[in-house]
C-alpha positions as CSV (number, residue, x, y, z in Angstrom):
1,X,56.9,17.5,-34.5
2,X,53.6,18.0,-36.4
3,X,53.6,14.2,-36.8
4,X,53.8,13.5,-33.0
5,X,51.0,15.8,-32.0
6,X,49.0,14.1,-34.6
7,X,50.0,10.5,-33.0
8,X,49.2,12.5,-29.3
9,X,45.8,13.6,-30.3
10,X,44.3,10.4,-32.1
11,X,45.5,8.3,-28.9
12,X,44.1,11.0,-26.6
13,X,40.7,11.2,-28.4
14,X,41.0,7.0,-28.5
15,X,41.3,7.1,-24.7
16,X,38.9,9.6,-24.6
17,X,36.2,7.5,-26.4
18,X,37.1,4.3,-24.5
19,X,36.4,6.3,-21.1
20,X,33.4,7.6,-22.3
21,X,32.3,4.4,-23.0
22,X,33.2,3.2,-20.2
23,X,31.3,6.0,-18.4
24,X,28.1,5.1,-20.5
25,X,28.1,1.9,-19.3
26,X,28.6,2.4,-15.7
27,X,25.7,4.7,-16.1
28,X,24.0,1.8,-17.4
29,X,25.0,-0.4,-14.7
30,X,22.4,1.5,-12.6
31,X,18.9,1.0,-12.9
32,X,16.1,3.6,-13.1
33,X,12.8,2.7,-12.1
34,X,9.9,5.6,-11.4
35,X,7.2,5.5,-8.6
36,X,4.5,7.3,-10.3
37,X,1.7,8.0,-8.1
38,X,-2.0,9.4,-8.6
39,X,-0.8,13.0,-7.8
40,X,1.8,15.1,-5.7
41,X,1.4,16.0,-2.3
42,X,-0.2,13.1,-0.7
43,X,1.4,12.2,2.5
44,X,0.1,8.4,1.7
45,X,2.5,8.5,-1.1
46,X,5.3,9.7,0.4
47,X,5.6,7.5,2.7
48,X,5.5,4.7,-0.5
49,X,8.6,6.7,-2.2
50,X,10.0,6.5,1.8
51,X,9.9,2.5,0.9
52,X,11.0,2.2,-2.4
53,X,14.4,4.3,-1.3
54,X,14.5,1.8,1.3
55,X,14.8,-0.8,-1.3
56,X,16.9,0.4,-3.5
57,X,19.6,1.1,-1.1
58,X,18.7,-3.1,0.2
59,X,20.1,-3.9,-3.6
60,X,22.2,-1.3,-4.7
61,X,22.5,0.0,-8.2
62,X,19.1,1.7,-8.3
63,X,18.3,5.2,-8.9
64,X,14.3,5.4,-7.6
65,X,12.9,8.8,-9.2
66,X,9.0,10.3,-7.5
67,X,6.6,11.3,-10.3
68,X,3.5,12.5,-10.4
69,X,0.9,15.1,-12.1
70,X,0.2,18.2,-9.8
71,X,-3.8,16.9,-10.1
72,X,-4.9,13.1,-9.7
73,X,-6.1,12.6,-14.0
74,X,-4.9,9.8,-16.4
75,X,-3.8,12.2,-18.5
76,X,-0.9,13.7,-16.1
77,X,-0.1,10.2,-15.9
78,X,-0.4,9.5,-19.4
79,X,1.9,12.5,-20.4
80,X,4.7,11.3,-17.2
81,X,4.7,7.9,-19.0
82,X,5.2,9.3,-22.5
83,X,8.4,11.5,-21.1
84,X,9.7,8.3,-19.4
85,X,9.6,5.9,-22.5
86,X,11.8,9.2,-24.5
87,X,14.2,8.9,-21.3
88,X,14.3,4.9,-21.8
89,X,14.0,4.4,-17.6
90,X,14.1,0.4,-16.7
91,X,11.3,0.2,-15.0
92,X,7.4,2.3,-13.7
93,X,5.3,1.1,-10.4
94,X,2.0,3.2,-11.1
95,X,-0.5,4.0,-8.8
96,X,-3.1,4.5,-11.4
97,X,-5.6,7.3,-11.5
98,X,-7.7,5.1,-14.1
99,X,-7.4,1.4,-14.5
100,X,-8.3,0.8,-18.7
101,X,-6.9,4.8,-19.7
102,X,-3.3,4.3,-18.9
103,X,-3.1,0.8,-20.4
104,X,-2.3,1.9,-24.2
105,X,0.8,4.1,-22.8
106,X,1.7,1.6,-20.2
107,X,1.3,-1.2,-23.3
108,X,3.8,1.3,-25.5
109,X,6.2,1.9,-22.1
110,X,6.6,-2.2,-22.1
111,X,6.9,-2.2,-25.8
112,X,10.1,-0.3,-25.6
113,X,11.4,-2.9,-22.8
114,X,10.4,-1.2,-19.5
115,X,9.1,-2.9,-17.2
116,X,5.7,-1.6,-16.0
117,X,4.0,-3.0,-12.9
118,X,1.2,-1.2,-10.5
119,X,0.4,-0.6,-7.3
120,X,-2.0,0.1,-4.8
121,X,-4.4,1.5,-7.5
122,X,-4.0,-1.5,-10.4
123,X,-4.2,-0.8,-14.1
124,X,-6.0,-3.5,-15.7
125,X,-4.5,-6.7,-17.3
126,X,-2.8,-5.9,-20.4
127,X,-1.2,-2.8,-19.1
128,X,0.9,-3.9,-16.2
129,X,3.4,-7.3,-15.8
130,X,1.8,-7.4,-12.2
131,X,-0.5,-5.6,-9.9
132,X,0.2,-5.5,-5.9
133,X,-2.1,-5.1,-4.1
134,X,-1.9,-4.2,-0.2
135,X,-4.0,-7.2,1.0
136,X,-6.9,-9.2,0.6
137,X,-10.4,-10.0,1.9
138,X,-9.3,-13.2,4.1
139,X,-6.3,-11.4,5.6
140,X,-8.5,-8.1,6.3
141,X,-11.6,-9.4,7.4
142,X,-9.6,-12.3,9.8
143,X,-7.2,-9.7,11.2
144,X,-10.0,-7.8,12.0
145,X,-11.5,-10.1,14.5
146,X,-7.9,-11.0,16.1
147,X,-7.4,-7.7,16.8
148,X,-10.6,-7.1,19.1
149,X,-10.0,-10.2,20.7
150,X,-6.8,-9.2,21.9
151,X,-8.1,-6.0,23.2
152,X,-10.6,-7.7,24.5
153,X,-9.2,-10.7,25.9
154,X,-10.7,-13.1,23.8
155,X,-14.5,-12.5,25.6
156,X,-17.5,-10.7,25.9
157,X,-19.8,-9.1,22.9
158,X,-18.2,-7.9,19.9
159,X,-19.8,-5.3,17.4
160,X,-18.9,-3.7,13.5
161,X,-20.0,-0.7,12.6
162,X,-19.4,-0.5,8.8
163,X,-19.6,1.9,6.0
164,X,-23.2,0.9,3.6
165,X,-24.7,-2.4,3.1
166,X,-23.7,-2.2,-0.7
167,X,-19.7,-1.7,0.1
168,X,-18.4,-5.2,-1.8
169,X,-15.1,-5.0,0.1
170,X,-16.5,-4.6,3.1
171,X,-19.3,-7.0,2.8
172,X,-16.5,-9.4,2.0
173,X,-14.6,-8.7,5.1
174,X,-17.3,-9.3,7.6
175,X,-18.0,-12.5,5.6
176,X,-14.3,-13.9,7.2
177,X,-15.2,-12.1,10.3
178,X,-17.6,-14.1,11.0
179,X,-15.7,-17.7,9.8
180,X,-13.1,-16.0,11.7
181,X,-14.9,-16.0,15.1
182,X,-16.1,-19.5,14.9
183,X,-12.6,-20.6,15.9
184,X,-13.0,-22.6,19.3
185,X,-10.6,-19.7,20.6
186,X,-13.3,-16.9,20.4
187,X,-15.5,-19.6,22.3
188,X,-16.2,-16.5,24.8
189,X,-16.9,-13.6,22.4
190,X,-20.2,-13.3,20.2
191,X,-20.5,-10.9,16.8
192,X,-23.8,-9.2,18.2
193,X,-24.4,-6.9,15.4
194,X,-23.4,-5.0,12.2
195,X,-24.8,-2.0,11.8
196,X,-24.2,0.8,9.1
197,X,-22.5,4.2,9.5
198,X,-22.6,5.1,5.5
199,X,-19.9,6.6,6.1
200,X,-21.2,9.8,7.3
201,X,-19.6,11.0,10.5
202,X,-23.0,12.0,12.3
203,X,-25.0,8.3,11.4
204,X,-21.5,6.5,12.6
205,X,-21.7,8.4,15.7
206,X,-25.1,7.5,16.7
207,X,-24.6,3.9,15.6
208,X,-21.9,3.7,18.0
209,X,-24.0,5.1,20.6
210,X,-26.7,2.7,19.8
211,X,-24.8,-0.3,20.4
212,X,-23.1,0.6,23.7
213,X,-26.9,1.5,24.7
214,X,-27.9,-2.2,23.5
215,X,-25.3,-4.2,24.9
216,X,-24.1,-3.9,27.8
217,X,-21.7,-6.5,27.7
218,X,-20.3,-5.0,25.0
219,X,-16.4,-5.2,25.3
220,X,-15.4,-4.2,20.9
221,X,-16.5,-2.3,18.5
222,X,-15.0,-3.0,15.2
223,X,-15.1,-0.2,12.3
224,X,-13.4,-1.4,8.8
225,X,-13.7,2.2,7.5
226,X,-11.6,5.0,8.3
227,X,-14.7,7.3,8.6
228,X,-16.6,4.9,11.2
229,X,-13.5,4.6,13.2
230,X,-13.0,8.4,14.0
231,X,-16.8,8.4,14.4
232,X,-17.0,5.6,17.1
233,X,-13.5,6.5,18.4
234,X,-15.0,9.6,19.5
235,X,-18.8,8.1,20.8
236,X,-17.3,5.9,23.1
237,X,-14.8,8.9,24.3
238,X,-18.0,11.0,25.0
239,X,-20.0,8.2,26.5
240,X,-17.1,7.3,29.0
241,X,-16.6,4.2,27.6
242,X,-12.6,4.4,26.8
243,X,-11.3,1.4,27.9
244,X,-14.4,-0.3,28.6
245,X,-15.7,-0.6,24.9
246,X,-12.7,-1.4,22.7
247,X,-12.0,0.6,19.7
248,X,-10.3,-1.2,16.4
249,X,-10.5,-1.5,13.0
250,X,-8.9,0.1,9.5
251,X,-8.1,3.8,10.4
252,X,-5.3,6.2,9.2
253,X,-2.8,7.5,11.8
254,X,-3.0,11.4,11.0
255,X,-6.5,11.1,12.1
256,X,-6.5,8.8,14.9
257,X,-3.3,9.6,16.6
258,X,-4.8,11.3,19.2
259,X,-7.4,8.4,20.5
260,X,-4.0,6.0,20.1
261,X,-2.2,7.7,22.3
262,X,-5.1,8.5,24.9
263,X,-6.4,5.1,25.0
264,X,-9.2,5.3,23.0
265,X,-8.6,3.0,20.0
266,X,-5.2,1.2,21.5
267,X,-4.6,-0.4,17.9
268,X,-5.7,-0.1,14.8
269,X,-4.6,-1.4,11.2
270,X,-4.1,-0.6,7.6
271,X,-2.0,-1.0,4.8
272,X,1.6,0.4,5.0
273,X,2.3,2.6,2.5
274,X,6.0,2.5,3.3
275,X,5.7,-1.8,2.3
276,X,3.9,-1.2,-1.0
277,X,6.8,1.3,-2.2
278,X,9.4,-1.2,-0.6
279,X,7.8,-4.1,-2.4
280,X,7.2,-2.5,-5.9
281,X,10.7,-1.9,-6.0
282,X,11.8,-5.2,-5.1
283,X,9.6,-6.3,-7.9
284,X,10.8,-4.3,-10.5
285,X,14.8,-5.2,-9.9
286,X,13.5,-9.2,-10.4
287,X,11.9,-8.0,-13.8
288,X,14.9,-5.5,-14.8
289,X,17.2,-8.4,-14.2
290,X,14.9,-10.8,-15.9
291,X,15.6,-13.6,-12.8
292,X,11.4,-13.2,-12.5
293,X,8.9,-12.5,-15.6
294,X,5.8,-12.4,-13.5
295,X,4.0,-15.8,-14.4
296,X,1.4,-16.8,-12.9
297,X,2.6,-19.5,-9.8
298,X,6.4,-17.9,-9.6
299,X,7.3,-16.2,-6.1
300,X,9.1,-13.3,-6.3
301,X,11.9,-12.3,-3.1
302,X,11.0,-8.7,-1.4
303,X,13.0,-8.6,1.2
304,X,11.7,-8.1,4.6
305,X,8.3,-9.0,3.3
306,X,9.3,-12.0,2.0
307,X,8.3,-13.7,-1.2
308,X,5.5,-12.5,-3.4
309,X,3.5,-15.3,-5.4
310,X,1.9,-14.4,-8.6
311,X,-1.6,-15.2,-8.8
312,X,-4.0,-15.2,-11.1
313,X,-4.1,-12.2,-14.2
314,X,-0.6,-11.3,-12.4
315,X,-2.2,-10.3,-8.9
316,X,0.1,-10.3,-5.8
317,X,-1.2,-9.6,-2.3
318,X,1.5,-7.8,-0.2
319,X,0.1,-9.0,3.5
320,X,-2.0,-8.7,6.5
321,X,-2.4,-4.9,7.1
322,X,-0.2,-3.0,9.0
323,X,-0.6,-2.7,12.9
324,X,-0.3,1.0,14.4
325,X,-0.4,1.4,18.0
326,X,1.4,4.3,20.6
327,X,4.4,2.9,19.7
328,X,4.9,3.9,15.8
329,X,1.5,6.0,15.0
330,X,3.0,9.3,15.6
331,X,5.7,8.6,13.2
332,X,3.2,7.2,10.6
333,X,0.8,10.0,11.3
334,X,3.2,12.6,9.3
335,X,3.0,11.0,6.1
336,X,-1.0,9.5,6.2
């Protein structure tokens, strides 16, 4: 009798082991990747986690975890990263609160086989396989311009009101404005003007102002700063200009929901934080499965958004921005 038990329990603990083994490897089977973001509470980066769940269910056999530290530092992120590489996770899209800081932990995360990309907010080469980023100067500065024309119906003067003469990005994208508008389409519109807001609220108001006083035949004002668009938005509202002068440029939808859906500013774009979240994700499951390894020329599949080609030091731009108009800024304007 004795013997039998003894024969019961050594089979039962065998079959015991074998489904725990089993269960280890199912749990395996999944892959855990980490959005870790400048800081909690951002509506911006909600919205990105919103994408990356989207992806994950896409491709199945992802768990997508949100991280971040309570206050946007380096060294909350530093101290998430350190706690991921313990928990051995598969993969980390950081949005990175400083670009050279994190790459020593980020350098150790890959060391122990994760896969560590970023987004958004890039750490520098050596401590990242690739860096998204939302867009780029052509696609910005191009969109810009195709935007005011269709508000505008391709004539009459067009205007930008930008941040400071020493913004680098935004010098950039009024450089493709420009080759933009020479296309034989725009053969009726003319780029008047660019004037500076700095960014302050009050000199962007009266710049506004300024220019509808100048032109009359002014038909666009185009603002590729969030602050000069709510400026201008609301100048041409108080000068009874609303859909006379024409209001576009790169605003965020919390803020400009309101002129949206009154007439004011009848579209608008920036970067979807929803894509960059969807995107990362779909470029960390090609480096988990090791199908991609982020070399310079490959394209990488993402879905919806189609593929992503490396570039240069491991840079991918996502896409033109995002369009927001009456007919999805409201939804948009509860996460950004």
């Amino acid at each position: 009798m004795k013997k039998t038990l003894l024969v019961i329990l050594i089979v039962g603990l065998a079959f015991g082991t074998l489904f725990a083994a089993g269960t280890k490897e199912e749990a395996k089977a999944q892959k855990e990747i980490v959005i870790l973001v400048k800081n909690m509470g951002n509506g911006f980066f909600d919205a990105v986690f919103k994408g990356s769940e989207e992806a994950a269910a896409e491709l199945g056999g992802i768990k997508t975890t949100y991280m971040g530290p309570s206050q946007p530092t380096a060294e909350g992120q530093i101290e998430i990263i350190e706690s991921l590489i313990a928990q051995r996770v598969d993969g980390i899209a950081i949005s990175a609160n400083d670009a050279d800081a994190l790459i020593p932990v980020a350098k150790k995360a890959m060391a122990a086989g994760i896969k560590v990309i970023s987004f958004d907010s890039g750490i520098n080469v050596g401590g990242r396989i690739v860096d998204l980023l939302p867009s780029n100067a052509e696609l910005i500065g191009r969109q810009q311009i195709q935007l005011a024309a269709e508000l505008a119906n391709n004539t009459g003067d067009v205007a930008v009101l930008s941040a400071s003469a020493q913004a680098t990005n935004q010098n950039l994208w009024i450089d493709w404005m420009k080759e933009e508008i020479k296309d034989p389409k725009y053969s009726k519109m003319k780029l008047v003007e660019v004037v500076y807001g700095d960014d302050l609220p009050d000199k962007s108001y009266r710049e506004a102002v300024a220019l509808m006083k100048k032109y009359p035949n002014l038909k666009a004002i185009i603002c590729p700063t969030t602050v000069g668009l709510l400026a201008t938005a609301q100048a041409v509202k108080d000068e009874g200009k609303a859909g006379i002068v024409e209001v576009t440029g790169l605003g965020l939808p919390s803020e400009m929901k309101g002129y949206i859906l009154d007439g004011t500013c009848r579209q608008m774009a920036l970067w979807n934080p929803i894509d960059l979240g969807y995107t990362s994700t779909y470029l960390l499951n090609a480096l988990i499965d090791g199908t991609k390894k982020g070399s310079v020329g490959e394209e990488i599949p993402a879905g919806r958004m189609g593929s992503m080609k490396v570039l240069d030091d491991g840079i991918i731009f996502m896409s033109t921005p995002y369009v927001f108009n009456k007919d999805n800024v409201e939804m948009f304007a509860a996460y950004f």
